[in-house]
C-alpha positions as protocol buffer text, in pm:
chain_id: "A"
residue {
  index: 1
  type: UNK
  ca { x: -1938 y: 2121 z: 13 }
}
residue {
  index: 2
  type: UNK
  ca { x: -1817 y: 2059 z: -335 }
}
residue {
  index: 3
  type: UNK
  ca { x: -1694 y: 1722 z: -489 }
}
residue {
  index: 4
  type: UNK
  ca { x: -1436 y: 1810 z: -747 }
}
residue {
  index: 5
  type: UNK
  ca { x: -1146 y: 1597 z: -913 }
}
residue {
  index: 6
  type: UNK
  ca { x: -814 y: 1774 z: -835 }
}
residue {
  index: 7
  type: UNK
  ca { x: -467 y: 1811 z: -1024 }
}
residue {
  index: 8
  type: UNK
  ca { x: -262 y: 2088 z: -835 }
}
residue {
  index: 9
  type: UNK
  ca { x: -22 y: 1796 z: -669 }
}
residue {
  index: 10
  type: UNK
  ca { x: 95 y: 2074 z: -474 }
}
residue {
  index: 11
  type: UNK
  ca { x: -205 y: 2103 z: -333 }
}
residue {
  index: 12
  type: UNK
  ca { x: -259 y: 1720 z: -310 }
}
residue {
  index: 13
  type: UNK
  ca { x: 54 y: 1767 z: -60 }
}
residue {
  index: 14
  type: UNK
  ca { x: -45 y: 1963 z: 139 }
}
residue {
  index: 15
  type: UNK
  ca { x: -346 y: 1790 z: 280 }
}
residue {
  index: 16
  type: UNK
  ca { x: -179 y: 1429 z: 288 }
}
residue {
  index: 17
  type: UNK
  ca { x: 103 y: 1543 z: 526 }
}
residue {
  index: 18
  type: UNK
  ca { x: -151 y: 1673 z: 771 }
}
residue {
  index: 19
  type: UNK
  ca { x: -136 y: 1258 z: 845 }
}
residue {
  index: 20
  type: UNK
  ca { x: 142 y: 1135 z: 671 }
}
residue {
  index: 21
  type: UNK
  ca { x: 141 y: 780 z: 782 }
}
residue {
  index: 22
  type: UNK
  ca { x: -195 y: 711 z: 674 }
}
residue {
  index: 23
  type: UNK
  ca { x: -170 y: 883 z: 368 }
}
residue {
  index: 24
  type: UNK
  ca { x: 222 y: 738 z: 240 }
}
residue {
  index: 25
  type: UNK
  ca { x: 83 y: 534 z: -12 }
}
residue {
  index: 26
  type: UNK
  ca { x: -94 y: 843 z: -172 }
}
residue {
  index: 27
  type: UNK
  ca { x: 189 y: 1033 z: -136 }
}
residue {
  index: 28
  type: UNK
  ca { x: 444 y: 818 z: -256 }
}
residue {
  index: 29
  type: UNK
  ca { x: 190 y: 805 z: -550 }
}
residue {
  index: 30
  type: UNK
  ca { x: 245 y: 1202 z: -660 }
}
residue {
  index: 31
  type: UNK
  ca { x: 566 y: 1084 z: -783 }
}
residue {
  index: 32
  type: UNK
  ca { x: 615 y: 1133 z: -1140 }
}
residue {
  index: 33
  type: UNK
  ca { x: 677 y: 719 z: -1150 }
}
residue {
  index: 34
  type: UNK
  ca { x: 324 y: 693 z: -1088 }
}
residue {
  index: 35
  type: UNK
  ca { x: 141 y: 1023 z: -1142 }
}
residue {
  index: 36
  type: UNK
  ca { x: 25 y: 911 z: -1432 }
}
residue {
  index: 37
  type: UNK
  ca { x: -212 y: 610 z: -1326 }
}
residue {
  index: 38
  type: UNK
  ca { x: -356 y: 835 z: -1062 }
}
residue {
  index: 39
  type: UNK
  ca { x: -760 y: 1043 z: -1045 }
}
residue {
  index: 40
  type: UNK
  ca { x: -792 y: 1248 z: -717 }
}
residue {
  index: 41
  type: UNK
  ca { x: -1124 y: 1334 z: -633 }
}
residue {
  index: 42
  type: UNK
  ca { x: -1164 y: 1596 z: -319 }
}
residue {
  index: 43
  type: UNK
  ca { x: -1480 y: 1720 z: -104 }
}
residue {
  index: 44
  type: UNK
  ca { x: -1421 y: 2158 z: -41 }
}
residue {
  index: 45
  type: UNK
  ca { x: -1517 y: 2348 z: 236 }
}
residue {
  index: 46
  type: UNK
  ca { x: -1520 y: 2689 z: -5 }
}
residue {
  index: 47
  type: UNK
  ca { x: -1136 y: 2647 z: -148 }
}
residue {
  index: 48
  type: UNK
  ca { x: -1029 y: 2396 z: 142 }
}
residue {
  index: 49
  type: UNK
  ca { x: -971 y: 2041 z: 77 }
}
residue {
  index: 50
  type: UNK
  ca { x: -1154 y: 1897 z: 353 }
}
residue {
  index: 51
  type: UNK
  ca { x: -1108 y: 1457 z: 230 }
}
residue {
  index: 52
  type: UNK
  ca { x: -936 y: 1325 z: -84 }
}
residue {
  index: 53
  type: UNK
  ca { x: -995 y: 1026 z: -245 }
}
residue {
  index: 54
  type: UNK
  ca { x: -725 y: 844 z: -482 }
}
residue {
  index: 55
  type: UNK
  ca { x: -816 y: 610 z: -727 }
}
residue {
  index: 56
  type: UNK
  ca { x: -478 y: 419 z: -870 }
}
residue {
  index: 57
  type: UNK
  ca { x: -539 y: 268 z: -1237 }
}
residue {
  index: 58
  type: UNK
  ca { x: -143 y: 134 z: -1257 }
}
residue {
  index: 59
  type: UNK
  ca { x: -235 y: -222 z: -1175 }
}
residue {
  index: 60
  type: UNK
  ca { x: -435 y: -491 z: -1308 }
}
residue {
  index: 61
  type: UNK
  ca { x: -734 y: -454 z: -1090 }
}
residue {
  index: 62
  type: UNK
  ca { x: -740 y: -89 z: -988 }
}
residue {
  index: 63
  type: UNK
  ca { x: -726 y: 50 z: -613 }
}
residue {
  index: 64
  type: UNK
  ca { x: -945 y: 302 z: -427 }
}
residue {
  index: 65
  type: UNK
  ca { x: -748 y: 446 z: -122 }
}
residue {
  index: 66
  type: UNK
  ca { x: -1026 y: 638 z: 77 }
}
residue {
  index: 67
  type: UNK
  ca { x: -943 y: 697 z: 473 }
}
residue {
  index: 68
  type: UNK
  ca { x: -1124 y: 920 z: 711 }
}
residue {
  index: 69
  type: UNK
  ca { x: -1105 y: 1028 z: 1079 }
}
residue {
  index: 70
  type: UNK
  ca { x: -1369 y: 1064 z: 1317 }
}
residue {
  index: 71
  type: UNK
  ca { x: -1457 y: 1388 z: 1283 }
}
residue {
  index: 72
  type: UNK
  ca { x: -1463 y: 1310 z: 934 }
}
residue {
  index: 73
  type: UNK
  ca { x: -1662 y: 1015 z: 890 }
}
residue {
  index: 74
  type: UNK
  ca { x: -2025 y: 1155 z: 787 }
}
residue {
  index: 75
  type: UNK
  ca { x: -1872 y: 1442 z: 524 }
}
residue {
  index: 76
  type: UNK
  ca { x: -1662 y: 1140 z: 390 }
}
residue {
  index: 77
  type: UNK
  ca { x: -1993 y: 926 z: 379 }
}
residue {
  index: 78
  type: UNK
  ca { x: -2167 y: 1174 z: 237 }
}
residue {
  index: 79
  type: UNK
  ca { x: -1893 y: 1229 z: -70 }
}
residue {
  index: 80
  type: UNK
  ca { x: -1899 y: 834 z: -125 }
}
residue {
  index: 81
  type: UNK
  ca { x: -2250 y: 907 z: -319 }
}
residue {
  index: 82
  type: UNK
  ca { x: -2140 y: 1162 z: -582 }
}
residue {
  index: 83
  type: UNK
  ca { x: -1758 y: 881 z: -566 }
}
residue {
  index: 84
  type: UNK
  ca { x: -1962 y: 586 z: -670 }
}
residue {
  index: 85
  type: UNK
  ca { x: -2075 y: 730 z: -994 }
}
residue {
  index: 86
  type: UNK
  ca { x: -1699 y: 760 z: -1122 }
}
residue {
  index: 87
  type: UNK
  ca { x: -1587 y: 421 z: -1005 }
}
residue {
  index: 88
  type: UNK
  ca { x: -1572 y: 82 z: -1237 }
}
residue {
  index: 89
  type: UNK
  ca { x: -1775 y: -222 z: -1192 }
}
residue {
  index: 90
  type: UNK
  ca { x: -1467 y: -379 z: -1062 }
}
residue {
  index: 91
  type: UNK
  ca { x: -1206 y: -206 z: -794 }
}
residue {
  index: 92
  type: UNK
  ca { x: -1008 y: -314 z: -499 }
}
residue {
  index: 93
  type: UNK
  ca { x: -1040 y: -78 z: -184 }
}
residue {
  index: 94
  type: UNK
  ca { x: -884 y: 13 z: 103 }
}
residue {
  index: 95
  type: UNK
  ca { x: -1090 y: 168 z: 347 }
}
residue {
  index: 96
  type: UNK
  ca { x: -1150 y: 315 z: 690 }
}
residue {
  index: 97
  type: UNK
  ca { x: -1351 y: 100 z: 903 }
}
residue {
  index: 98
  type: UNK
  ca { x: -1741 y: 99 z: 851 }
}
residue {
  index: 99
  type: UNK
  ca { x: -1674 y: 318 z: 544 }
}
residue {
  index: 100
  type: UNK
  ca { x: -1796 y: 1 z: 334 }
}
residue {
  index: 101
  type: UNK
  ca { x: -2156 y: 29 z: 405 }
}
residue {
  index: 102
  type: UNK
  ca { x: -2188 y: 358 z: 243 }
}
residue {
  index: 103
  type: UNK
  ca { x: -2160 y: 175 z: -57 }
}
residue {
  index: 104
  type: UNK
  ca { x: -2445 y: -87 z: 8 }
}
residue {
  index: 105
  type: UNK
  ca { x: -2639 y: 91 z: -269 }
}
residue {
  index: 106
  type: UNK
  ca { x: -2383 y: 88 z: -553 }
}
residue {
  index: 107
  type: UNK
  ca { x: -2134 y: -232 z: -494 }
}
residue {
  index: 108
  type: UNK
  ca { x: -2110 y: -558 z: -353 }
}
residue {
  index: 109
  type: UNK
  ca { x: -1787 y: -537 z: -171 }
}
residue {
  index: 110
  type: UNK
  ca { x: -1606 y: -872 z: -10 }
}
residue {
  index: 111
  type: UNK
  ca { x: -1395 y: -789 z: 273 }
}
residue {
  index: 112
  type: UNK
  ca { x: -1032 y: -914 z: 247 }
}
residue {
  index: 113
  type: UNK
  ca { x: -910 y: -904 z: 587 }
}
residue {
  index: 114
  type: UNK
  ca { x: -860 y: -576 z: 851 }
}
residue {
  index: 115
  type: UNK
  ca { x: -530 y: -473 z: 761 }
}
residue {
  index: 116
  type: UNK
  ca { x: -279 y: -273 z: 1020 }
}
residue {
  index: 117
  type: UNK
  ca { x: -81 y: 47 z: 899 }
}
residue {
  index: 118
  type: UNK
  ca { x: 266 y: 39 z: 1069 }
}
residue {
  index: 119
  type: UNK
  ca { x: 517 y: 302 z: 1058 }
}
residue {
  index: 120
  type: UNK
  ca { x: 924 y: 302 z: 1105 }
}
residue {
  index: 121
  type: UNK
  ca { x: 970 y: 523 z: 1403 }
}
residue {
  index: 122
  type: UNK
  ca { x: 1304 y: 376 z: 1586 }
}
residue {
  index: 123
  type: UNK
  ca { x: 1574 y: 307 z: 1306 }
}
residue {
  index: 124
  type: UNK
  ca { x: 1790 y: 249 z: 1525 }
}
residue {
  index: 125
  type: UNK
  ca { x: 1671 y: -113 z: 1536 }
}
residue {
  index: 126
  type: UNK
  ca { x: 1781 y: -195 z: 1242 }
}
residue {
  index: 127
  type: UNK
  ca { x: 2137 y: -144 z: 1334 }
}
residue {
  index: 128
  type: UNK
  ca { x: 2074 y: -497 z: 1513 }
}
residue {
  index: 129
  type: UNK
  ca { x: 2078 y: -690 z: 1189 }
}
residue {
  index: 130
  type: UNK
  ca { x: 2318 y: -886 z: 1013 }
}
residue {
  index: 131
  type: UNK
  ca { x: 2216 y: -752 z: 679 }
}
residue {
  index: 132
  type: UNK
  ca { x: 2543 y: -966 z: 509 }
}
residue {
  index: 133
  type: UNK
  ca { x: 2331 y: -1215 z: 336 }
}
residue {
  index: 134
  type: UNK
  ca { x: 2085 y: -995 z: 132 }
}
residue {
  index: 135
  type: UNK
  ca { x: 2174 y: -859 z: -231 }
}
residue {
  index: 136
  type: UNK
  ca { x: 2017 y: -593 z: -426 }
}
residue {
  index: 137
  type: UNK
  ca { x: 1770 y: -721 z: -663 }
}
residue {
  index: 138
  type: UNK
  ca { x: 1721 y: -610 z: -1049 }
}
residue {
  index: 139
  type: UNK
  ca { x: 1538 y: -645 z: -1369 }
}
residue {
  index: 140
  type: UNK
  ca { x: 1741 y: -942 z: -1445 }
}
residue {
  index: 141
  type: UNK
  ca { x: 1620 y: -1105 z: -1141 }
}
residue {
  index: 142
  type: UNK
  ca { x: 1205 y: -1093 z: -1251 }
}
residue {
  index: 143
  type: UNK
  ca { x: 1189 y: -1459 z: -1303 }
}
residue {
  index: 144
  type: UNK
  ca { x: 1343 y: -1597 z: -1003 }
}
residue {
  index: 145
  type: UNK
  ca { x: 1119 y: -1356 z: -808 }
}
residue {
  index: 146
  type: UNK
  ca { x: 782 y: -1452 z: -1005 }
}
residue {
  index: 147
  type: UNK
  ca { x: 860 y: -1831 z: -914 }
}
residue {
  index: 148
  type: UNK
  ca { x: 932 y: -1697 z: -512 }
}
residue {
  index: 149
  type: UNK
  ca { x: 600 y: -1520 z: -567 }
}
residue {
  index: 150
  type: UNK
  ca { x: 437 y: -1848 z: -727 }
}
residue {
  index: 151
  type: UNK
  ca { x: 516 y: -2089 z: -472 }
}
residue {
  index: 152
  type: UNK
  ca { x: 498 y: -1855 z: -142 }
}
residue {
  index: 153
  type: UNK
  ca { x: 264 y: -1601 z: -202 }
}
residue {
  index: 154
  type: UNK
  ca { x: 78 y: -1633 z: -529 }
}
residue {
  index: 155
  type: UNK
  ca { x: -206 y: -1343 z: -451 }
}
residue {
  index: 156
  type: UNK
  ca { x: 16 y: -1086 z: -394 }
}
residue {
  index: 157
  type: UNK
  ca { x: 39 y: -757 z: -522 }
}
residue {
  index: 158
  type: UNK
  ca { x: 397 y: -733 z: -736 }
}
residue {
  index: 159
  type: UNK
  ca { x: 439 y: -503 z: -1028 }
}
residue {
  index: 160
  type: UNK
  ca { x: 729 y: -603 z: -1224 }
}
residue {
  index: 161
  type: UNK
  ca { x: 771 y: -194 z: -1334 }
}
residue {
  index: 162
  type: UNK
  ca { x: 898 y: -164 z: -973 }
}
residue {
  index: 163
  type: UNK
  ca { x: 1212 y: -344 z: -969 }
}
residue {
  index: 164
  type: UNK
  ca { x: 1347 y: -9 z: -1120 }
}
residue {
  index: 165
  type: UNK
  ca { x: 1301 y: 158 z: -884 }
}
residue {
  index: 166
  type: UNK
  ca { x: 1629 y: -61 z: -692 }
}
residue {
  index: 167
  type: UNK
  ca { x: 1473 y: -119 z: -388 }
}
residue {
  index: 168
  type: UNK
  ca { x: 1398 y: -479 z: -388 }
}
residue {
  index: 169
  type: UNK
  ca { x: 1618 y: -697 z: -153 }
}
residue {
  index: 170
  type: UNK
  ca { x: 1638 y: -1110 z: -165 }
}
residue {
  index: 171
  type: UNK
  ca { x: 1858 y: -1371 z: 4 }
}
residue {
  index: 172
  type: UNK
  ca { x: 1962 y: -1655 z: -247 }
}
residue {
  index: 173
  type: UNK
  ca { x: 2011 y: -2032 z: -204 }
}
residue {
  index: 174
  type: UNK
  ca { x: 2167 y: -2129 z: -516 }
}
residue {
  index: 175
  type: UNK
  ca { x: 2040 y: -2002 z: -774 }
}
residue {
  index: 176
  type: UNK
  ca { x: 1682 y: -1914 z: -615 }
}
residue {
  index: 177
  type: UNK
  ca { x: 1556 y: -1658 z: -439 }
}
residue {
  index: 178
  type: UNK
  ca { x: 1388 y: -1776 z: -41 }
}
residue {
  index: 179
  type: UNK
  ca { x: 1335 y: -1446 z: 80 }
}
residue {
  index: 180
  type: UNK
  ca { x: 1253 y: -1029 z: -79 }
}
residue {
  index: 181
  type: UNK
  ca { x: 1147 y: -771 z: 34 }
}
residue {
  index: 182
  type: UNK
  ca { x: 1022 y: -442 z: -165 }
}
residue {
  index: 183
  type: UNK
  ca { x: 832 y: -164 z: -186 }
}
residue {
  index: 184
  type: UNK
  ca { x: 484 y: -112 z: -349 }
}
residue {
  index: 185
  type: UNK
  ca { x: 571 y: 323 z: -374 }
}
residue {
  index: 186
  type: UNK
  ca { x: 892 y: 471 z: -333 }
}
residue {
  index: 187
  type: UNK
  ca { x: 981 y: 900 z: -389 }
}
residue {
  index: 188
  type: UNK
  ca { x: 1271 y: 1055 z: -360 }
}
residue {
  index: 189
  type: UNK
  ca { x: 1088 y: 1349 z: -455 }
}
residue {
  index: 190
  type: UNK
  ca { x: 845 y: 1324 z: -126 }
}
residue {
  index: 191
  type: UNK
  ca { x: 1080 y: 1094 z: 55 }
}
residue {
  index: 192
  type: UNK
  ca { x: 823 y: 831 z: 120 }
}
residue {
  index: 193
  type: UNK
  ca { x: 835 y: 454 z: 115 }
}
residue {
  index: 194
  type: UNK
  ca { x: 581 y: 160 z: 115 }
}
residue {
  index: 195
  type: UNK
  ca { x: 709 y: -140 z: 155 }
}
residue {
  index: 196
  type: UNK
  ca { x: 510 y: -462 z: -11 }
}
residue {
  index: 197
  type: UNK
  ca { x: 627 y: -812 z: -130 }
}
residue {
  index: 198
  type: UNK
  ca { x: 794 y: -929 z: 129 }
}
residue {
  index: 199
  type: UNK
  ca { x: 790 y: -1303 z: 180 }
}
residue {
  index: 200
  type: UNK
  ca { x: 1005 y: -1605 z: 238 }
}
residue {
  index: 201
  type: UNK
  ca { x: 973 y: -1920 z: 97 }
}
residue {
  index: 202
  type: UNK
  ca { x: 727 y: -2180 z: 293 }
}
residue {
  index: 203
  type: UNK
  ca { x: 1033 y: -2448 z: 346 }
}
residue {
  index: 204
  type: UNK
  ca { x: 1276 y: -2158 z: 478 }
}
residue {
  index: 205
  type: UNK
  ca { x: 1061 y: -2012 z: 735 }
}
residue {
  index: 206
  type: UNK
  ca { x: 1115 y: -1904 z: 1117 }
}
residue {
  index: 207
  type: UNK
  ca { x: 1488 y: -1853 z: 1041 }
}
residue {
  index: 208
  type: UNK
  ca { x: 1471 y: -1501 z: 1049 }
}
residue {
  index: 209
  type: UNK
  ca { x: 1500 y: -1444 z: 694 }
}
residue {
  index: 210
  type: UNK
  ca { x: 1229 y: -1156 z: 709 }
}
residue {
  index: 211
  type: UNK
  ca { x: 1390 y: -945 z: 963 }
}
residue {
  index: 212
  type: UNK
  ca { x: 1683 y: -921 z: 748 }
}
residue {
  index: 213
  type: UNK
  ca { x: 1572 y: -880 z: 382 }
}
residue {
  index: 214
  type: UNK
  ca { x: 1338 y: -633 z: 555 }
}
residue {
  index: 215
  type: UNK
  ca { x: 1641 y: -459 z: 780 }
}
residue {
  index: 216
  type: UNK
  ca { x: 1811 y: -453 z: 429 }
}
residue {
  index: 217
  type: UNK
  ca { x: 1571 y: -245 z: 229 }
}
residue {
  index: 218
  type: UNK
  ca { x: 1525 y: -44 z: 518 }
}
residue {
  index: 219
  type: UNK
  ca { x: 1847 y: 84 z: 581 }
}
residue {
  index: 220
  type: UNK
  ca { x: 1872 y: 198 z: 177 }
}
residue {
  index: 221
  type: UNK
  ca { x: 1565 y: 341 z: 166 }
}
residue {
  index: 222
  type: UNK
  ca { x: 1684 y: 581 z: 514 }
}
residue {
  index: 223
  type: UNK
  ca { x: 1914 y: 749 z: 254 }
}
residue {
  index: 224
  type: UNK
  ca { x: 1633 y: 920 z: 64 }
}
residue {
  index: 225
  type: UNK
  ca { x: 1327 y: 896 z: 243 }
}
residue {
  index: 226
  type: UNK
  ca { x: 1206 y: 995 z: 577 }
}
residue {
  index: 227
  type: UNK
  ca { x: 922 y: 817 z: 626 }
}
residue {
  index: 228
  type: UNK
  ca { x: 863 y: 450 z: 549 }
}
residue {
  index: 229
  type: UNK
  ca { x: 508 y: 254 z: 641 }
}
residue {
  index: 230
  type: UNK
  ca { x: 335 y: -85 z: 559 }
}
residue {
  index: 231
  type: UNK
  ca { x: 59 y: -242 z: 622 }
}
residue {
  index: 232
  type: UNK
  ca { x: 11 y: -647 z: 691 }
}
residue {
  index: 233
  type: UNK
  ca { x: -300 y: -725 z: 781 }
}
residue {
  index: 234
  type: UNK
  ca { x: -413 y: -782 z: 1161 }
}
residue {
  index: 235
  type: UNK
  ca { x: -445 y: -1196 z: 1154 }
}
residue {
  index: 236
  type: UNK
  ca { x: -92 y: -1222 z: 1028 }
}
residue {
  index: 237
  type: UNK
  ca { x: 137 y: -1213 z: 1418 }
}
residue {
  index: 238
  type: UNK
  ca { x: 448 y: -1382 z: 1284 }
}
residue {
  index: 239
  type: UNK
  ca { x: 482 y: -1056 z: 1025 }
}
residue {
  index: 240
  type: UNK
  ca { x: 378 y: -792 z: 1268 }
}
residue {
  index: 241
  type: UNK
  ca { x: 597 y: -918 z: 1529 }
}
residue {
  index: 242
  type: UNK
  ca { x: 891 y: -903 z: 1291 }
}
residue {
  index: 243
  type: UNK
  ca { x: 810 y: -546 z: 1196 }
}
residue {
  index: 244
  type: UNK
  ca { x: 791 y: -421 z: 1578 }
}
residue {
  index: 245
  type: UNK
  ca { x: 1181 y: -602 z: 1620 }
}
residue {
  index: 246
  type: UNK
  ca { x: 1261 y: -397 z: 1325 }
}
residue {
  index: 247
  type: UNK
  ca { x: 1121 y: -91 z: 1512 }
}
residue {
  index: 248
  type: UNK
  ca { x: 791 y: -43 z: 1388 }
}
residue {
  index: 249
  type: UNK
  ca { x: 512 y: 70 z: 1531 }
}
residue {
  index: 250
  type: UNK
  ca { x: 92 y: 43 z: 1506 }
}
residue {
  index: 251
  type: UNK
  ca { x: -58 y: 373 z: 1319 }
}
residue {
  index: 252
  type: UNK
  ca { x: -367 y: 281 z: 1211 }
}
residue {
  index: 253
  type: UNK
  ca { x: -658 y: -22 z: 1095 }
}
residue {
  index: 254
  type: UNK
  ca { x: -834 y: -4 z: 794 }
}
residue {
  index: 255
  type: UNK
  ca { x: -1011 y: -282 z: 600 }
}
residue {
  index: 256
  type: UNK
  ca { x: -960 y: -413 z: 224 }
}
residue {
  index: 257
  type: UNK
  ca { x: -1238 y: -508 z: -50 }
}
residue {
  index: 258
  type: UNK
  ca { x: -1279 y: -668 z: -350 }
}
residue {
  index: 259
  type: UNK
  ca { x: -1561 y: -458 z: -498 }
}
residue {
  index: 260
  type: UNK
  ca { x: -1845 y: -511 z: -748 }
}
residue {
  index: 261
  type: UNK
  ca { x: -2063 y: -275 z: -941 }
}
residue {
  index: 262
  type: UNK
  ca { x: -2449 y: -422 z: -838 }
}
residue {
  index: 263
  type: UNK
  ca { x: -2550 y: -391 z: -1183 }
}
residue {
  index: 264
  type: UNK
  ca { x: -2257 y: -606 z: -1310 }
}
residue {
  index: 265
  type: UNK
  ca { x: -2337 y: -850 z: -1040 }
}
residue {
  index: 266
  type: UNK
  ca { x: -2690 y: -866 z: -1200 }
}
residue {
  index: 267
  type: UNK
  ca { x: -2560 y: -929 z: -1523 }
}
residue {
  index: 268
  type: UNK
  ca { x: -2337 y: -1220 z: -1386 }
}
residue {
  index: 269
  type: UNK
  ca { x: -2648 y: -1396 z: -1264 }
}
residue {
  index: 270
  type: UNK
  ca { x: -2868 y: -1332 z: -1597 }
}
């Protein structure tokens, strides 16, 4: 096997579709929109890509993405050795289940919930929604979305870059915002969608204000994408139940980590 760092996105492709759903946000992330804040490492079986790795430098606390069946567990083990030596002191990860203890050696990682990975796979839901209420966000809307953010879901993960992109949804009451939802990738180009951000505000909850920012977005996005995925994680019913109304369905679990170098966890206590 050979650990290599890979730029052909073409080739990149290829391998992610072979599981699309777990792999959206990595494809989403080919797009030129993001491209650039993007290192790919790969393990090869002589020129086949046999696991990729993504490590996404476009936020404020960069994100490994590493995911793994069962038959390929131990090579993707194995690969987090020669991984570890590229990495920062400080990351956030996303990872398979168990894959966390093949960095015991090299990080200190605190677990941040099992997340699930949900997939749209009966649109036709969405049909069910009054959608009347919601209005397209834009740039011009950033601070009435940071203060939604502030008061109903201050650790999330919002880049303000991706209200460009058009595909963030709200319903007003005035002249604030109670309820968005967005995406964290979009790509025309490989007609994937993640969707991220969504929340309502505490004092306007179980009015169903979810379902339709969330039916919104949803039905825009179905006009240039063909696949569209989230994940929530696993503790959080309320969400998940809204999703499956909306027609989606269970994919995958993985787990998410704040992770720190050991020798900058060392220095911390000198």
């Amino acid at each position: 096997m050979e650990f290599i760092c890979l730029h052909d996105r073409t080739e990149i492709e290829k391998f992610l579709r072979q599981d699309i759903y777990q792999n959206i946000y990595a494809l989403g992330d080919l797009d030129d929109f993001f491209w650039p804040h993007t290192t790919w490492y790969a393990l090869k079986d002589r020129d086949e890509i046999v696991q990729v790795a993504l490590f996404y430098s476009g936020v404020a606390l960069p994100v490994l993405l590493l995911f793994c069946t069962e038959s390929t567990r131990e090579i993707t083990r194995a690969m987090v050795s020669s991984l570890a030596r590229l990495l920062p002191d400080r990351f956030y990860a996303h990872l398979s289940v168990d894959l966390d203890s093949a960095f015991i050696n090299t990080f200190h990682l605190t677990s941040n919930k099992v997340h699930l990975k949900m997939a749209l796979t009966d649109p036709a839901r969405l049909e069910n929604v009054d959608t009347q209420p919601v209005t397209r966000l834009g740039v011009a809307d950033l601070p009435a979305l940071q203060r939604l953010y502030q008061a109903s879901y201050p650790e999330n993960w919002f880049e303000a870059r991706m209200l460009e992109t058009g595909k963030y949804y709200g319903i007003q009451q005035g002249k604030e915002l109670v309820s968005v939802a967005g995406v964290h990738v979009y790509s025309r180009r490989y007609r994937v969608a993640a969707l991220g951000n969504i929340v309502t505000h505490p004092q306007m909850r179980q009015q169903g204000l979810c379902q339709v920012v969330t039916a919104a977005l949803c039905q825009d996005l179905l006009t240039t994408v063909d696949h569209i995925s989230l994940n929530v994680r696993v503790d959080n019913q309320p969400a998940i139940s809204c999703y499956r109304k909306l027609g989606f369905t269970d994919t995958a679990t993985y787990e998410e980590f704040f992770a720190l170098g050991v020798r900058q966890d060392l220095k911390s206590l000198l």
